[in-house]
C-alpha positions as CSV (number, residue, x, y, z in Angstrom):
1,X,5.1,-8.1,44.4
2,X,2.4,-7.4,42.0
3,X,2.9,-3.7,42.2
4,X,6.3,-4.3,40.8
5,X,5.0,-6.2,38.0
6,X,2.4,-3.4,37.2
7,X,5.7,-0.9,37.5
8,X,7.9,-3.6,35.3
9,X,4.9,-3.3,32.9
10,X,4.2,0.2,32.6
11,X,8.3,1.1,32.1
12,X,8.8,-1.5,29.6
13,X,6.1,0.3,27.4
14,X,8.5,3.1,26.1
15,X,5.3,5.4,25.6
16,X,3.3,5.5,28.6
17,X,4.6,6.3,32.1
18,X,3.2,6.2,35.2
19,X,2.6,10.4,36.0
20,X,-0.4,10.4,33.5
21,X,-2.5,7.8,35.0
22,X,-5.2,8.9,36.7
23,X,-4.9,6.0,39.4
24,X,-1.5,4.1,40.0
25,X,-1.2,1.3,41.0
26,X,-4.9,0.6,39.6
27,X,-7.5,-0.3,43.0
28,X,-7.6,-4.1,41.2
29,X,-3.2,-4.7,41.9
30,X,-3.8,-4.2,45.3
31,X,-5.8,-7.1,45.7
32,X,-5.3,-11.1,44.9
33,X,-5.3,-11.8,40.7
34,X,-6.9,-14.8,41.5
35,X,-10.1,-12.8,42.8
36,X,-10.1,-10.3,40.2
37,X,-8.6,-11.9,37.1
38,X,-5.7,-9.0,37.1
39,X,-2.8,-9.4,34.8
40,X,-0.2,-6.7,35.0
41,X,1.2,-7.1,31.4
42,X,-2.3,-7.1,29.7
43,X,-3.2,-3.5,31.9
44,X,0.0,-2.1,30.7
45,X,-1.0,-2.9,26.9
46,X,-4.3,-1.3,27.6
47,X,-3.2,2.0,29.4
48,X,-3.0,5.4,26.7
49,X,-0.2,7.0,25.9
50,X,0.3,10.6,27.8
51,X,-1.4,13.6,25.4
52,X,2.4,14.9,24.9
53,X,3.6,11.9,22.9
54,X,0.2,12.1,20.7
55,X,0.5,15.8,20.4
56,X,4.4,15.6,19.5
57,X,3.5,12.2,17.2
58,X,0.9,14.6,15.1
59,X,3.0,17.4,14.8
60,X,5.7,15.2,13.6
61,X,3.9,13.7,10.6
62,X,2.4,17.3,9.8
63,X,-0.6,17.3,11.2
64,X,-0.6,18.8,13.9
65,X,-3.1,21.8,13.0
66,X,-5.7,19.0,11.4
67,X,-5.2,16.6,14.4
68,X,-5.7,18.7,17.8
69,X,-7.6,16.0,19.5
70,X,-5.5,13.7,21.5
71,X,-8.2,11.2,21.5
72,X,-8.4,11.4,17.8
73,X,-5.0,10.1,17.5
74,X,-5.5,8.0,20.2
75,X,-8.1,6.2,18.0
76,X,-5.7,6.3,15.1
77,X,-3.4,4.3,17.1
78,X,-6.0,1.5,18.6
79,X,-6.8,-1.8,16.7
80,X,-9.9,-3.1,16.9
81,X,-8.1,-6.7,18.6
82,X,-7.2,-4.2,21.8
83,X,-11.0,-4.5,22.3
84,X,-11.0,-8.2,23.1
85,X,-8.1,-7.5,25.0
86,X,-9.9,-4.6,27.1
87,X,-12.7,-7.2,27.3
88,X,-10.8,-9.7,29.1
89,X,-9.4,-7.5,31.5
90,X,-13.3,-6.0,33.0
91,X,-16.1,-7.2,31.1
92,X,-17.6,-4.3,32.5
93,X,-15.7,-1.7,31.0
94,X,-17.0,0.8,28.1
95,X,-15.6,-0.3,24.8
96,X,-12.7,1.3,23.4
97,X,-12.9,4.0,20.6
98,X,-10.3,1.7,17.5
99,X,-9.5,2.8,14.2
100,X,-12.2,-0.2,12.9
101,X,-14.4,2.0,10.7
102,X,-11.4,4.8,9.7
103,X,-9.0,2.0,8.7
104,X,-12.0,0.7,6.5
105,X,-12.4,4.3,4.9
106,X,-8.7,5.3,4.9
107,X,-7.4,2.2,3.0
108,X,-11.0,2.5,0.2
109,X,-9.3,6.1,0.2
110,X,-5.7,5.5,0.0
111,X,-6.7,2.6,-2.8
112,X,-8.5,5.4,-5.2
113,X,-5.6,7.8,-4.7
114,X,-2.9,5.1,-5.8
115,X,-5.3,3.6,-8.7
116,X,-5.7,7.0,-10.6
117,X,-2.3,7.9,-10.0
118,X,-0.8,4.7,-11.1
119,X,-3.5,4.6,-14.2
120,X,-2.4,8.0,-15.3
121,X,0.9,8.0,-14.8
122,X,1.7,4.6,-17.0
123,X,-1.3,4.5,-19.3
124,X,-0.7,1.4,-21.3
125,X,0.2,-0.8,-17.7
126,X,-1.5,-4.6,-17.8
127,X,-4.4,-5.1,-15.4
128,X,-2.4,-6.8,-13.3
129,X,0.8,-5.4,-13.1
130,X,-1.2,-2.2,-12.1
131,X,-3.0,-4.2,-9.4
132,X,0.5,-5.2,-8.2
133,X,2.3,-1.4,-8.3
134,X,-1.0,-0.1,-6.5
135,X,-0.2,-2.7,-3.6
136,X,3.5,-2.2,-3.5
137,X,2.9,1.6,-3.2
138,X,-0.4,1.4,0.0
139,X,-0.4,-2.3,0.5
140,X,-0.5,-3.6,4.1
141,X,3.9,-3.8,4.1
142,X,4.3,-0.7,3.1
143,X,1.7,0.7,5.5
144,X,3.4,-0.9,8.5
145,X,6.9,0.7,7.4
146,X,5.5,3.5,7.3
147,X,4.0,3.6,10.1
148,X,7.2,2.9,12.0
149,X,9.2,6.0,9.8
150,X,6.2,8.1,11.3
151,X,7.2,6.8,14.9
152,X,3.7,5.4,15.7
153,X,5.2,1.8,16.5
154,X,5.5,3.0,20.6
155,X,1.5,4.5,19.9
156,X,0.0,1.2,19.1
157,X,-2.2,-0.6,21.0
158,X,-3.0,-4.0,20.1
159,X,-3.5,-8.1,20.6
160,X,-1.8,-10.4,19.5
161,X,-4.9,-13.1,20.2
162,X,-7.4,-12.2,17.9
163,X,-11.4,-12.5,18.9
164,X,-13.1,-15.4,17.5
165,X,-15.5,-15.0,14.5
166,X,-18.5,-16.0,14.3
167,X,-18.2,-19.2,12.1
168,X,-15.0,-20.7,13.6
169,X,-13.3,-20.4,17.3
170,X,-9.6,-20.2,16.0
171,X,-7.8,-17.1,14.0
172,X,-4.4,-17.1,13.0
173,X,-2.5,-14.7,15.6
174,X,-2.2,-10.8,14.8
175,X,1.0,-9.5,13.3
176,X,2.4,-6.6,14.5
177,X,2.6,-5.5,11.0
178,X,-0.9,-5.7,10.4
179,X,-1.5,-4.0,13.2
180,X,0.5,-1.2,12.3
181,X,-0.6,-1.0,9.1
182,X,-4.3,0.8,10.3
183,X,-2.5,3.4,11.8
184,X,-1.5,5.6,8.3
185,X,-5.0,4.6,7.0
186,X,-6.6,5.3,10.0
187,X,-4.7,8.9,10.0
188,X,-6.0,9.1,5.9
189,X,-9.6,8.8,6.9
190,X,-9.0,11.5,9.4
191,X,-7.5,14.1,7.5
192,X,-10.6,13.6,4.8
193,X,-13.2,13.6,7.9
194,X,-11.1,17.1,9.0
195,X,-10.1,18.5,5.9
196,X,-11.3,17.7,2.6
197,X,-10.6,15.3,-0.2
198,X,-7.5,16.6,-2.3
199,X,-6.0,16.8,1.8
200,X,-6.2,13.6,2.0
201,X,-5.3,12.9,-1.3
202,X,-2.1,15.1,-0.6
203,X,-1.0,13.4,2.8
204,X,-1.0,9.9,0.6
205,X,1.2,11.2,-2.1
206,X,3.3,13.0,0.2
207,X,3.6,9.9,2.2
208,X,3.5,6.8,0.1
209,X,2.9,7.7,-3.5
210,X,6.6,9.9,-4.0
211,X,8.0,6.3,-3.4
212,X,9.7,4.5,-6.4
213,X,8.5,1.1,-7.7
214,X,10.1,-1.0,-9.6
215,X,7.5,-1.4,-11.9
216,X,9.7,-3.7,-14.7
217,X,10.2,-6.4,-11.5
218,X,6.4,-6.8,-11.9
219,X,6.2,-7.3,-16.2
220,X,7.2,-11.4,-17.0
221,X,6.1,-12.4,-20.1
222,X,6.0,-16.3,-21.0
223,X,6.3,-15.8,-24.8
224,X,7.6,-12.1,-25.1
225,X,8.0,-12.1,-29.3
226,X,3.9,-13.2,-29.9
227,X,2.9,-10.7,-26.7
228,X,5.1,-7.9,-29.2
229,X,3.6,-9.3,-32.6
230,X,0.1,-9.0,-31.2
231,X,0.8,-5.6,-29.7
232,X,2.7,-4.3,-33.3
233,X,-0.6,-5.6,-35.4
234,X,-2.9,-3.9,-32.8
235,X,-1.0,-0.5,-33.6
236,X,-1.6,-1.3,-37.1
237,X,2.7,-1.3,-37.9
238,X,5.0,-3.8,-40.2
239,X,5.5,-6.7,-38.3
240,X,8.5,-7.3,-36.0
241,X,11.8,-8.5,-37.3
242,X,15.2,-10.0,-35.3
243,X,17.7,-8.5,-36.7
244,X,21.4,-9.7,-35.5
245,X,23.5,-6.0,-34.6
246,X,26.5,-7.5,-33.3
247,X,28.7,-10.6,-31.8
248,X,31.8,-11.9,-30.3
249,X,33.4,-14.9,-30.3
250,X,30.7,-17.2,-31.9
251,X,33.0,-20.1,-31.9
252,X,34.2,-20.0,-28.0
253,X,32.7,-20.8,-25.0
254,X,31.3,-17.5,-24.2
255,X,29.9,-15.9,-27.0
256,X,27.6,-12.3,-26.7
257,X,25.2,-11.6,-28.9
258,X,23.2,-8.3,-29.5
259,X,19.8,-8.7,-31.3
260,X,17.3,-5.9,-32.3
261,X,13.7,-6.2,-32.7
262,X,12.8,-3.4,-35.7
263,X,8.9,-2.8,-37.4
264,X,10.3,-1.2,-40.3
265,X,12.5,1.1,-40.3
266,X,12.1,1.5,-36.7
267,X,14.0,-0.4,-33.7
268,X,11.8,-1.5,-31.0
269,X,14.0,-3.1,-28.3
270,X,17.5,-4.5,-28.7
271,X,18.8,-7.2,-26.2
272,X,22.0,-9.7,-25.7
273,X,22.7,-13.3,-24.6
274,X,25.1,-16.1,-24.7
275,X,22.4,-17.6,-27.8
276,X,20.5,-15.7,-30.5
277,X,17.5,-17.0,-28.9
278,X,17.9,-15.6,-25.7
279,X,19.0,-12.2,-27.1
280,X,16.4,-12.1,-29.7
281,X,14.4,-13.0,-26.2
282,X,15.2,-10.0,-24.3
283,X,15.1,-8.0,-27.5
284,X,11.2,-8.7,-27.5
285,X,11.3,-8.2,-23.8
286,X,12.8,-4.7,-23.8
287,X,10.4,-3.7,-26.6
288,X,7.4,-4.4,-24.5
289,X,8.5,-2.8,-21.7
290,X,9.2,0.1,-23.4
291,X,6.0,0.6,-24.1
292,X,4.4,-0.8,-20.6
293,X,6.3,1.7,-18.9
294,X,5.8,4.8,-21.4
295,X,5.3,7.4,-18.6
296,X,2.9,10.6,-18.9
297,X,4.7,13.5,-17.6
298,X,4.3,15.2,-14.7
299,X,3.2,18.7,-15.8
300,X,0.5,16.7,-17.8
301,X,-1.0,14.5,-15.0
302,X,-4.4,14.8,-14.8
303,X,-6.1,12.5,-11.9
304,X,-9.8,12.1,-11.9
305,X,-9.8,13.2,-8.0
306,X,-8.5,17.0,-9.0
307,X,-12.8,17.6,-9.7
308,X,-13.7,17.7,-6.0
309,X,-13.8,20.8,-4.0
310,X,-10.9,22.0,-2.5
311,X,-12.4,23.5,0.5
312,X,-12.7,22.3,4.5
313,X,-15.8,19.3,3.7
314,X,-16.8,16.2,2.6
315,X,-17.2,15.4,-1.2
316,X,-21.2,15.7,-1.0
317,X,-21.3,19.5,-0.7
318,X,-22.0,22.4,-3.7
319,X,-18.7,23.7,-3.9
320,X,-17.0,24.5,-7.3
321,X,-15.5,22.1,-8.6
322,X,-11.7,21.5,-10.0
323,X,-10.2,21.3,-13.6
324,X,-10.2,18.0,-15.3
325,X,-9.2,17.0,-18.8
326,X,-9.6,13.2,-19.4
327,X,-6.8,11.8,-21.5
328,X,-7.9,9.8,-24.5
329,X,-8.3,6.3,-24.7
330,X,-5.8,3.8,-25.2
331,X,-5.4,0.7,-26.6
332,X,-6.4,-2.0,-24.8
333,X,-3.5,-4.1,-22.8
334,X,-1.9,-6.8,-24.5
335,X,-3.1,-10.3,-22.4
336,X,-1.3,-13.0,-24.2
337,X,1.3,-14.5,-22.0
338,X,2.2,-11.5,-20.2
339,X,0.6,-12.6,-16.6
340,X,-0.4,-15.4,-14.7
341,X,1.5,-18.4,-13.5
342,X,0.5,-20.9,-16.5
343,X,1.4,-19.2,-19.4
344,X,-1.4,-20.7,-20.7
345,X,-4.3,-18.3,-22.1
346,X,-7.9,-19.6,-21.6
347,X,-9.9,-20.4,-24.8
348,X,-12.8,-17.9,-23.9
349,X,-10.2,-15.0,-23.7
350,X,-8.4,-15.8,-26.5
351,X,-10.8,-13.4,-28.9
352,X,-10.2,-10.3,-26.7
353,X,-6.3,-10.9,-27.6
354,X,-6.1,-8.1,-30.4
């Protein structure tokens, strides 16, 4: 009976099988689980995939001339809750090798690589709009999809029960998400360990930063015309004026407005709306956004990063170095009503406004 439920456990985990274990059914199934604490179901969890499904899992995501360990990927593909988990089952067992310490390097990594790029391609982004864009583009969700477009979801080992800390003796359970998530920073830190730098760099834009975000989702303003009047007077231009472009049907119950915003001669945004104030509204709107989302183009993208050697090494060796020409400075972002839940700006950063 239990050496069904061993078999039951090993075929419903679609990446192990049976031919790769060293010893099947382990010596502890043949003997009572009351005695030796055996539970077929957490064994299964625990046992590695078979070298053939790491191999083909590295050569699938392109790395399979960086990654020619198994183990290595093996790691990749641990959390660190599987530990607790390996704990439970023998207490005298030597601990397992988890992506811990190259999920804490990958995602420091994978964070730099999506700041600068975020930074240079949209110069004149608000604080925290670009805070936002660099999570939607290497944030734990997006991590744990792509994770699972990689194929690492059979790879994963993991519990759900998560070890106590030290100051309290309840955690929240794992995700699976979460869980996922380590494996692409995990596989970051290791091509930079492997490789070099700009590598790693390369496997992150390949990977998660060719991905389109919807950057205007992330802009709200709370009072859009005195964000663009403070933004016009810090540009040092004429001061923005509504002017109505067209209408229809004023006098029935679904008129349309058009409203453009112009400093001079020149139109800054033009919007519409069943009221003037609501196209004058998104007039201001669009004028802001064109200018949040001004984007610097690609043949002139210059990221900070590009300065590191380009050879096999870490970033600590005398290698020469890459070409970097910093951009100039811009202004700085426009903070009046264009984040935070309130709408309300605090009195001590009200002088920083302009």
């Amino acid at each position: 009976m239990v050496y069904g439920r061993v078999a039951s456990a090993v075929k419903n985990l679609t990446a192990v099988s049976a031919a790769h274990l060293p010893k099947f059914p382990p010596p502890q199934a043949t003997k009572s689980p009351k005695l030796t604490g055996f539970d077929p179901e957490t064994w299964g969890a625990l046992q590695p995939p078979p070298p053939t499904a790491l191999s083909a899992f590295a050569h699938r995501i392109g790395l399979g001339a960086v990654l020619t360990d198994p183990d290595l990927i093996l790691q990749a593909c641990t959390h660190p809750s599987a530990q607790d988990l390996a704990s439970r089952q023998d207490s005298h067992a030597p601990p397992l090798a988890t992506n811990a310490h190259l999920g804490a390097l990958g995602n420091a990594l994978m964070g730099l690589f999506a700041t600068e790029y975020v930074r240079a391609s949209f110069p004149y982004l608000p604080t925290r709009v670009l805070k936002a864009a660099v999570t939607a583009h290497v944030g734990p969700l997006t991590c744990s999809h792509v994770a699972q477009e990689m194929g690492a979801a059979p790879l994963l080992r993991w519990s759900r029960q998560q070890p106590p800390h030290q100051s309290t003796t309840w955690q929240p359970p794992l995700q699976r998400s979460d869980a996922l998530a380590s494996i692409p920073r995990a596989l970051t830190a290791l091509v930079y360990q492997h490789r070099s730098l700009p590598s790693a760099r390369q496997f992150v834009h390949s990977y998660f930063l060719s991905r389109e975000v919807d950057l205007r989702a992330m802009i709200k303003f709370f009072d859009p015309k005195k964000a663009l009047k403070e933004m016009v007077a810090k540009f040092q231009r004429d001061p923005p004026r509504s002017r109505l472009l067209k209408e229809t049907g004023r006098f029935s119950n679904s008129p349309v407005f058009v409203v453009g915003i112009y400093s001079g001669n020149d139109k800054l945004g033009e919007g519409f709306g069943a009221s003037l104030k609501m196209a004058e509204y998104r007039a201001a709107e669009d004028a802001l956004l064109s200018v949040y989302l001004t984007r610097t183009p690609p043949e002139l993208l210059q990221l900070p990063t590009s300065t590191f050697p380009l050879g096999i090494g870490d970033v600590f060796r005398k290698a020469p170095e890459g070409t970097y020409v910093p951009p100039a400075l811009e202004q700085a972002e426009i903070m009046y009503a264009s984040g935070g839940r309130s709408g309300v700006v605090p009195a001590t950063q009200r002088p920083n406004i302009a």
